[in-house]
Steps between C-alpha positions, in 0.01 A plus 500: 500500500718357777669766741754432727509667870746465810450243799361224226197632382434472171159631288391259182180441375270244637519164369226227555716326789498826646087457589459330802882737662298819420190380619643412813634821536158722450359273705748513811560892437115559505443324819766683619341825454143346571353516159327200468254349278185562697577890485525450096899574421716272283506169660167476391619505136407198351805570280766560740631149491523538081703773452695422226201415286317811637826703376580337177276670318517778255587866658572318852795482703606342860878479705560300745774583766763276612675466773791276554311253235178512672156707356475776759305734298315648183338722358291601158310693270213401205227678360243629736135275434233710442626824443652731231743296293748708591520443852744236649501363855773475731470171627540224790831694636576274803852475678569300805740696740813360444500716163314766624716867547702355199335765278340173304137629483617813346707340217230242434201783506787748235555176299101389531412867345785499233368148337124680497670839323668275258146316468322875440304503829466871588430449837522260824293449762493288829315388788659466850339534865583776742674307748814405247610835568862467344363380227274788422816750616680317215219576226429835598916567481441317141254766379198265552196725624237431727144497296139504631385144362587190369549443134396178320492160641776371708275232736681692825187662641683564862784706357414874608801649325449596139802665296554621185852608261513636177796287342 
């Protein structure tokens, strides 16, 4: 799916030329906010620059954001490893601040938990850290709740904030 929103942003799903853009974007977005690899968060995903192949797999989905032409964004969901199979993951939701305030991270996080509905995930879950504070205030408004403990394996050890939705 391909949506269209004002000041030339536009949502589609990640292609492989897309890899490196996104990347780039984690990376600079996580420095930002000072969660490096040392403390365990996602730059230290030996995935993050495959994306697309991470993604393109069965029950898996990830956007990227554009603006003006350029990857300034994404976000997505797959099944959460090691856990109940019917638990997905809310996923790698990283925006750089040019698209931030545009309501983006809300219609990718709606459209993220649509695609695991439609894929008969019950519930999604996420990790996040305490100091992305409008980015917890955006799950909580979603109906994400906090929970006690992690659930399965997600490789992000540092990531304090564990949350839970029925779908």
């Amino acid at each position: 799916m391909t949506a269209a929103t004002p000041l030339h942003v536009r949502v589609r799903p990640i292609t492989v030329e897309d890899n490196a853009s996104i990347a780039r974007v984690i990376r600079a977005v996580s420095a930002e906010f000072g969660l490096t690899a040392d403390k365990g968060y996602t730059v230290s995903d030996p995935n993050l620059d495959h994306l697309f192949e991470l993604y393109n797999t069965v029950n898996s989905a990830y956007w990227v954001v554009e603006h003006h032409g350029k990857v300034a964004g994404g976000g997505g969901v797959a099944p959460l490893q090691g856990s109940d199979p019917d638990i997905c993951e809310l996923q790698k939701m990283y925006f750089m601040p040019d698209v931030r305030g545009l309501g983006l991270a809300r219609q990718l996080a709606l459209q993220a938990m649509n695609f695991a509905r439609e894929r008969g995930f019950k519930r999604c879950y996420l990790e996040t850290t305490a100091s992305l504070t409008r980015a917890i205030k955006l799950y909580q408004q979603l109906g994400f709740q906090h929970i006690s403990a992690p659930l399965g394996y997600t490789g992000h050890v540092d990531c304090e904030v564990t949350m839970l939705k029925t779908l």
